[in-house]
Each structure stands twice: as structure tokens, then as C-alpha cells.
C-alpha positions in Angstrom: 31.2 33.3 -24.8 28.4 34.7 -23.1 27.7 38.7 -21.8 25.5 39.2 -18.7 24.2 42.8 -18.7 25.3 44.1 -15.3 22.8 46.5 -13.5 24.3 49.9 -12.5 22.3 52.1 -10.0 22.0 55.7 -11.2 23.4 58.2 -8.7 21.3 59.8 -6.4 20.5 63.6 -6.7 19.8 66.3 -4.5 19.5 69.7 -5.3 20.7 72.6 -2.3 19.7 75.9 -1.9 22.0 78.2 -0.8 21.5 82.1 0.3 24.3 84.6 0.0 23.1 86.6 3.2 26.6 89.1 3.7 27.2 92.4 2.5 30.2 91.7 1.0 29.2 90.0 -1.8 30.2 90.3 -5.5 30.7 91.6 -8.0 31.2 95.6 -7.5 31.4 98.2 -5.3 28.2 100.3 -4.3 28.2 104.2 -3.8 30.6 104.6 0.0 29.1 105.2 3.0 32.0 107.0 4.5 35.1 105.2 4.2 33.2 102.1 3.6 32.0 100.4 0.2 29.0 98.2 0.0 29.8 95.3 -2.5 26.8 94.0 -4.6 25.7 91.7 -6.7 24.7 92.4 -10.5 22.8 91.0 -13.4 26.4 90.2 -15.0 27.1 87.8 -12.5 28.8 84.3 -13.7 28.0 80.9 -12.2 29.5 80.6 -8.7 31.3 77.7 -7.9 30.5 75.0 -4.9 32.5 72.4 -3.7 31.2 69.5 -1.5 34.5 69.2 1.3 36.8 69.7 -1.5 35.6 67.0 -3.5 32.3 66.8 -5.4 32.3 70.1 -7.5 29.1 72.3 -9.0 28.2 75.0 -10.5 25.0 77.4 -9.1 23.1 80.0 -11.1 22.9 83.5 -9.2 19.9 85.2 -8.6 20.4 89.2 -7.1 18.2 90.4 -4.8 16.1 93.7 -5.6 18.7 95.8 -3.7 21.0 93.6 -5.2 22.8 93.5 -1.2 22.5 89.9 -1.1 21.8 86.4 -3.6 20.5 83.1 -4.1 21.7 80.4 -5.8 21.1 76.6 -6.4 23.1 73.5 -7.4 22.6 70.2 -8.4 24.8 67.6 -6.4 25.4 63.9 -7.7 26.3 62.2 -5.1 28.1 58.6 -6.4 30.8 56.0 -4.9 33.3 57.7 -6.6 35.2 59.0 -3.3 32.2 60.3 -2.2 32.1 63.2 1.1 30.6 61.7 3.6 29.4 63.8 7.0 30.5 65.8 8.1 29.3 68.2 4.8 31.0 71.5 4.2 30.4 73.5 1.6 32.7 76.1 -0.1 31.8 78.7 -2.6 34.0 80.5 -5.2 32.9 83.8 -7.4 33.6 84.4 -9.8 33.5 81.0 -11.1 35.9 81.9 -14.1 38.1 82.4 -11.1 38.3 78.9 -9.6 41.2 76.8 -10.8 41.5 73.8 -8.7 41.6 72.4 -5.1 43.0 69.2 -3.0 42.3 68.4 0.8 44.2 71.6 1.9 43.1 74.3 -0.5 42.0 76.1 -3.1 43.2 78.0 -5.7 42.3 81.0 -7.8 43.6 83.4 -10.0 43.7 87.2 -10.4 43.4 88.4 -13.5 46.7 90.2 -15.1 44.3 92.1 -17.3 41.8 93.9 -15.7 39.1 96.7 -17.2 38.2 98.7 -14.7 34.6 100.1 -14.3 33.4 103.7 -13.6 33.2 103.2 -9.6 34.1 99.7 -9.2 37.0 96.9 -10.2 36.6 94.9 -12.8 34.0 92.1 -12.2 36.3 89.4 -13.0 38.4 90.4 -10.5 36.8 91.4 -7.6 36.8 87.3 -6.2 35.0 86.2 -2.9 34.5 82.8 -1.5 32.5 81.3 1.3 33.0 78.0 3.9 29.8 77.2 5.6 28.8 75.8 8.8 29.4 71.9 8.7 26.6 69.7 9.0 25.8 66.1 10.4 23.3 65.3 7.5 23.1 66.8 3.9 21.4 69.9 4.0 18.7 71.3 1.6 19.6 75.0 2.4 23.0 76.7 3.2 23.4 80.5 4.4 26.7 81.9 3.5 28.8 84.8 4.6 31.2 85.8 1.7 34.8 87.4 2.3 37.0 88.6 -0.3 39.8 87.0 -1.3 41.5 89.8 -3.2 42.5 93.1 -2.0 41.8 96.6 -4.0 43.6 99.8 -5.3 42.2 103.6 -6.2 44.8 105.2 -8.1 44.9 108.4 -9.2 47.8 110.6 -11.0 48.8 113.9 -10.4 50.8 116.6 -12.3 50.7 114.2 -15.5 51.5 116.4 -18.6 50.0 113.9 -21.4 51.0 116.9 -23.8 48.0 115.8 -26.0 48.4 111.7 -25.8 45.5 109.5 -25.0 46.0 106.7 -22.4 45.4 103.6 -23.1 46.7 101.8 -20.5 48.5 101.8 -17.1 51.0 98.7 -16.1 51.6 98.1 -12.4 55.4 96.0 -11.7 56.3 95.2 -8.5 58.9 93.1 -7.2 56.3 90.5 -5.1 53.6 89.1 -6.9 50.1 90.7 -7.0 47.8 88.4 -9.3 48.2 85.6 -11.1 47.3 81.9 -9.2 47.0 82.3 -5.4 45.7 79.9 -2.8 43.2 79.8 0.3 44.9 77.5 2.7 41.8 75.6 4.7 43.3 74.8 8.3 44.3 78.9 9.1 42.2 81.0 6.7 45.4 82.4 4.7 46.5 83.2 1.5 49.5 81.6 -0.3 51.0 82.4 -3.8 51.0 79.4 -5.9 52.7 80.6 -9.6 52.2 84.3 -9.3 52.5 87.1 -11.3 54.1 90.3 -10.3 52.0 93.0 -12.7 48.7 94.2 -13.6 47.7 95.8 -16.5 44.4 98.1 -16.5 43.0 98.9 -19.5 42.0 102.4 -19.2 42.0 105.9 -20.3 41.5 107.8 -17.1 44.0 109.3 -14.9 41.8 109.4 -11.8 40.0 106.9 -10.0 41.7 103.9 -11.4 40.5 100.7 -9.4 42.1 97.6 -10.0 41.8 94.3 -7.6 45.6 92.3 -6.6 46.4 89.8 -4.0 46.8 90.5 -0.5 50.1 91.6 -0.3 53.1 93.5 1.7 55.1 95.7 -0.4 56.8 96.9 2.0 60.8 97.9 1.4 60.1 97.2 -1.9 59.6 98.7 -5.4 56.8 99.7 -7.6 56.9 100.6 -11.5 54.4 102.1 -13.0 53.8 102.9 -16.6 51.5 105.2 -18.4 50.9 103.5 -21.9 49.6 106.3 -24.6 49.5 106.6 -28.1 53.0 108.9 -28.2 54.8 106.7 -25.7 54.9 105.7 -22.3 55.7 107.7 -18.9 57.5 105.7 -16.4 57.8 106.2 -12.2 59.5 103.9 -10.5 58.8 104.3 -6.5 60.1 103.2 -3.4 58.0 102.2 -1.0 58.8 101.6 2.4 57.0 100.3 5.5 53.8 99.5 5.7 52.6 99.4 2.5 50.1 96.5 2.3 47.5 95.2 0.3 44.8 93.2 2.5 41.8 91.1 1.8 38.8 93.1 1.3 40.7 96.3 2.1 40.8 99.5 -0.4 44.2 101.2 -1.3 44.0 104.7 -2.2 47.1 105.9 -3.4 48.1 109.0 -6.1 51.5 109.0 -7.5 52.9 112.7 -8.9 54.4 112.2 -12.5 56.0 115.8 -11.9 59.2 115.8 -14.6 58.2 112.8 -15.9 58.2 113.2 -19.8 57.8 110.4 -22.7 60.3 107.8 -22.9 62.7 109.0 -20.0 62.0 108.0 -16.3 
């Protein structure tokens, strides 16, 4: 038996550009103008994640401005017969990239971390998470501006009348009876938000007991209750709380709450 080698065209490539030109960008929160926080990029930034109308997927390398305010990033995209997009071309962008998890033709989904560490003035990067949908274009473009949103919403907590009676903190555990992290989706046709396998707590790994940020889904608490835990090395101090109306998490919105741990003493609640 004879073998005839069968030619194979390599795919074409095409590298895009692509210019982060909103405020709110990732991956932490700049000193408040007023009520308002500035969200920048940093050095530590990871690889953000584009998708090609939910099919072709790639990863671009970040680039901070000076002011760190806005970014740049590039990408290479293969494009081959393999389902290939075809006009017209919409891109999407995910950051973190750790954060992406998958997509289909109606969404994508992320996930908030369970375990977050907190910075000084900020959330932890990893879960501060932002994405972007483009314009659409006729013909495969070579640059792409993109205005970032946030996907997840953010806390400030602080304690008050906590007697630690000499413990160290070494972590605080949010329960709630709706999910706050874990995998969520963004839902293409409206612009929602849709839990997909949640998770309904948050630990923050932290020894402070003011200030406390911590990043969650956009959620409604409302009529609903929260437990909170103060982890130390003599025991925990638990609140349980009842909320009531309007108590909401939102995209791109910060909480900030303080909870009063008057009476509360080690292993009672």
C-alpha cells in the first residue's frame, strides 16, 4: 500500500492590540476621592483573558500605564477551520485570568475566590474580577479599546467593641444563607449575573479588626442571615445577624458595614 503525504495549510495569525481605556480597571483600589475609589492596575497583574465571540480563546500580557489608570495588552489569535468566528467579531475580556472558568454561546463563567487575603487598602487581587465586551466589528480588527466593569461587588468591614482579651486574629469567616463566591456567570443577551455552583462563605485571612475588604458576588441579602466568625489563636467569637431589607451587594459597588461584638466572648454566641 502506498501513503500520499497530504498538504495541510498552517493557520493564519494575526496579532490585536487592545487598550484598557476605563477607570475601572483592575486589580486594586486607589486612595478615594470622596466616596469614590479609583481601581488600578499593578505590576502584579496576571494574563487577562480574550475570547473571540465566545469561541477562539487567548491569553494577553498586561502592560500598566505610568499612572497605572489605564493598560495595554496584546494577543495572538489563530484563526483555523475549526468552528471558526466569523464577522461579526466581538471580543470579550476577563481579569484576572485565574478567574475565567469556561464559556458557551450564552455566557461566561468565573469564580470568586472562597479564600481571599486582603491588602492594606484594597481586596485581594485575585478577587477583585472585571471583564469587558467590545464594540462588534465587520472585519477583524488590529486594535480594540475596552471599557472594563466589575463583575464582583465589595465589602469594608470593620468590628467594634471586640474584647480579643489578648488573642491574635487570624481569620474572619463570612456564612450567609445565599451564595456570595464560588462559580457565577455573565449572561450575554441582558448583562446579568447568574450563580452557577456557588458558595455561600468567605474566608479572609487577616489579623485586623478594621478595614477588612473582601470582594463577593452581587447579591441581595435581604431578610436573610449573616454569620460571622472571628478565628483567633484562643477560639473563635461568633455573631450571627439579621438582616433585613435592602441589604445588597452590587457590581462594582462598596459595602461598608461594622458589626458590634458587644457580649460576645470565646466559644459562646
Amino acid at each position: 500500500a502506498g501513503c500520499a503525504k497530504e498538504e495541510i495549510a498552517a493557520p493564519e495569525t494575526k496579532t490585536v492590540q487592545f487598550f484598557a481605556e476605563s477607570i475601572e480597571t483592575k486589580t486594586t483600589f486607589g486612595a478615594p476621592n470622596g466616596t469614590t475609589y479609583p481601581t488600578l492596575w499593578t505590576e502584579n497583574d496576571e494574563k487577562v483573558k480574550i475570547l473571540l465571540n465566545l469561541n477562539e480563546e487567548m491569553l494577553a500580557d498586561v502592560t500598566p500605564s505610568d499612572d497605572f489608570k489605564t493598560a495595554s495588552f496584546s494577543a495572538k489569535l489563530e484563526l483555523n477551520d475549526k468552528a471558526p468566528s466569523v464577522a461579526p467579531f466581538t471580543f470579550y475580556a476577563i481579569t484576572p485570568a485565574s478567574a475565567y472558568l469556561g464559556k458557551n454561546t450564552e455566557r461566561f463563567s468565573v469564580t470568586i475566590p472562597n479564600a481571599q487575603t486582603p491588602l492594606e487598602n484594597s481586596v485581594d487581587e485575585a478577587a477583585q474580577i472585571l471583564y469587558a465586551v467590545s464594540e462588534s466589528f465587520e472585519e477583524l480588527p488590529s486594535e480594540v479599546s475596552l471599557n472594563f466593569n466589575h463583575f464582583t461587588a465589595y465589602g469594608k468591614l470593620s468590628f467594634k467593641n471586640l474584647n480579643l482579651n489578648g488573642a491574635k486574629i487570624e481569620s474572619v469567616a463570612l456564612t450567609s444563607e445565599v451564595n456570595i463566591a464560588g462559580r457565577w456567570n455573565y449572561m450575554i443577551a441582558d448583562g446579568s449575573f447568574a450563580e452557577n455552583s456557588g458558595s455561600n462563605s468567605i474566608t479572609l485571612n487577616t489579623d485586623k479588626t478594621e478595614n477588612i475588604w473582601f470582594a463577593c458576588a452581587p447579591a441581595d441579602l435581604s431578610n436573610t442571615t449573616l454569620k460571622v466568625v472571628v478565628n483567633t489563636d484562643k477560639g473563635t467569637l461568633t455573631k450571627e445577624i439579621d438582616l433585613t431589607a435592602n441589604h445588597k451587594f452590587e457590581a462594582g459597588k462598596i459595602a461598608k458595614f461594622s458589626i458590634d461584638m458587644q457580649g460576645i466572648t470565646f466559644g459562646k454566641d
